[in-house]
Residue frames relative to the residue before (quaternion, step in Angstrom):
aa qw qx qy qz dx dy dz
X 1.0000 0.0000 0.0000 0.0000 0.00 0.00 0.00
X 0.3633 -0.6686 0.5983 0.2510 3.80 -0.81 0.83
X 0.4136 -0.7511 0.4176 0.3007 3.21 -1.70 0.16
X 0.6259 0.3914 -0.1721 0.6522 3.04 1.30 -0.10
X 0.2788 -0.5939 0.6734 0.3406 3.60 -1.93 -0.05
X 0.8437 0.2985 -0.0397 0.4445 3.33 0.57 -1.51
X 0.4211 -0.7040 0.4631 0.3355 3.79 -1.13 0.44
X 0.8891 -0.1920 0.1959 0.3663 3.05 -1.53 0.36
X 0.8299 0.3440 -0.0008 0.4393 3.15 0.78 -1.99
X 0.5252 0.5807 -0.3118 0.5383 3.51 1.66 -0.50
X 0.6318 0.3441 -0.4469 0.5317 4.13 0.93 -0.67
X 0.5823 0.5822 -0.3866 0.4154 4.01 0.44 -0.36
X 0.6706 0.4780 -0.2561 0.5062 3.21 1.21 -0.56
X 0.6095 0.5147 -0.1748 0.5771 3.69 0.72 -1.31
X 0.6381 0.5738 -0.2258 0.4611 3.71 1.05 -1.13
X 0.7184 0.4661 -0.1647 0.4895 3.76 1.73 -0.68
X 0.6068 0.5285 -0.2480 0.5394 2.69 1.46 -0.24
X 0.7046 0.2910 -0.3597 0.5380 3.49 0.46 -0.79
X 0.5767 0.2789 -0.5447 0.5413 4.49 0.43 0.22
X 0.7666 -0.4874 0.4075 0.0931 3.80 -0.08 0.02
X 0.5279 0.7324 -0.1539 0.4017 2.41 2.37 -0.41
X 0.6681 0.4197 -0.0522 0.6122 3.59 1.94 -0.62
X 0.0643 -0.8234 0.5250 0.2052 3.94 -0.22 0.09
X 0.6351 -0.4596 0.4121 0.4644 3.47 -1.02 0.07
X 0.6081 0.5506 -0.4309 0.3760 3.70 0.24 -0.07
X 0.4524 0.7430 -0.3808 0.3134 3.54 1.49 -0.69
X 0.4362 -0.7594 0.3664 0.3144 3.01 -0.52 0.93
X 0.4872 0.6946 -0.3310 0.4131 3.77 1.48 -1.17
X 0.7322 0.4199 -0.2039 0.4960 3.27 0.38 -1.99
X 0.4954 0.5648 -0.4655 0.4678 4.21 0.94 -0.48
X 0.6783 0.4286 -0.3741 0.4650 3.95 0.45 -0.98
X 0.7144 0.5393 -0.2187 0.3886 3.75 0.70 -1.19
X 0.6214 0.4868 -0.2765 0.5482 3.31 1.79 -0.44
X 0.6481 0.5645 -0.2436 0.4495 3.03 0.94 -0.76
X 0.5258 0.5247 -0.3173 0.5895 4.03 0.81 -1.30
X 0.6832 0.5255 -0.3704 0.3463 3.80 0.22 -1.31
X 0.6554 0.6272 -0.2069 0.3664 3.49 0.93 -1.95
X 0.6715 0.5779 -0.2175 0.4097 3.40 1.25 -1.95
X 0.7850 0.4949 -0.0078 0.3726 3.51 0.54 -1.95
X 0.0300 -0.8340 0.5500 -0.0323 3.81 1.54 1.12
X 0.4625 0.5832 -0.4707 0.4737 4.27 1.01 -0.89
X 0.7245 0.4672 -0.3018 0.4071 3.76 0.15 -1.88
X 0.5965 0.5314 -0.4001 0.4491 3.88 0.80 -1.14
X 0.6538 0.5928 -0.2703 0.3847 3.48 0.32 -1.55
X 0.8912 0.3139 -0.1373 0.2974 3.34 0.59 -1.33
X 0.4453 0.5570 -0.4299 0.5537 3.19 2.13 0.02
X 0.6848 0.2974 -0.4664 0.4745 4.09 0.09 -0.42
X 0.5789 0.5475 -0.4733 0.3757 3.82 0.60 0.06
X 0.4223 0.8056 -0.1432 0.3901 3.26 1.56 -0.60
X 0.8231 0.2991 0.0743 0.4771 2.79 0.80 -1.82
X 0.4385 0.6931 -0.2943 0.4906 3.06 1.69 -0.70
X 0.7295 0.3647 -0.2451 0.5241 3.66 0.70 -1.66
X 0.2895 0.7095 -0.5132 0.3866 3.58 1.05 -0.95
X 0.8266 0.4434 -0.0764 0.3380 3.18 -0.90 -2.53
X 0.7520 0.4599 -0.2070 0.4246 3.70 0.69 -1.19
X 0.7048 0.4164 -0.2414 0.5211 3.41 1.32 -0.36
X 0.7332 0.3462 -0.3341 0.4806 3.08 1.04 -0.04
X 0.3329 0.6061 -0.4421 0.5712 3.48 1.49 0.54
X 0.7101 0.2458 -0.4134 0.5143 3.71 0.23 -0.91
X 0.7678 0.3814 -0.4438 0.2610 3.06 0.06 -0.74
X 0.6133 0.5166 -0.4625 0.3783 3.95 0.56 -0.10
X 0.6208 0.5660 -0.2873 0.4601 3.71 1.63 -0.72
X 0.1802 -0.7373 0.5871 0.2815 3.75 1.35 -1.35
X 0.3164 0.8389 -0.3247 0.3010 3.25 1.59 0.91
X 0.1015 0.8476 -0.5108 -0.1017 3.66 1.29 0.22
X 0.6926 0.3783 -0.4670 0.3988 3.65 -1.67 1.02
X 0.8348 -0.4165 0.1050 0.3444 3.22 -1.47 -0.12
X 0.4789 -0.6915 0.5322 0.0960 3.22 -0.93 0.72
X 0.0440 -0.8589 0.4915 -0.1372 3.94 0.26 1.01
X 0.5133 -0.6774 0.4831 0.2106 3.27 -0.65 1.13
């Protein structure tokens, strides 16, 4: 598992965009939109991510050990 998705200079970027500070025409945030679009595995595996994310921090707020069930 990596630690990261993006670099240093790619969250500064994404980071301009979401204050407004970048538009969608940018040419940077175009490559970062683009990689995203290409890399459907990376998409998949970031909401899987979050999924375990959410599900582990469920047990752990419940002290609920075992499966976790939608």
């Amino acid at each position: 598992m990596r630690t990261y998705i993006f670099t240093d200079r790619e969250r500064k970027i994404i980071q301009g965009f979401h204050n407004r500070k970048i538009g969608m025409t940018n040419r940077d945030l175009s490559k970062i939109r683009s990689r995203i679009k290409l890399f459907s595995r990376l998409k998949s595996d970031i909401f899987l991510y979050l999924e375990f994310f959410d599900a582990v921090m469920l047990a752990q707020m419940t002290n609920s050990p075992g499966k976790i069930t939608k």
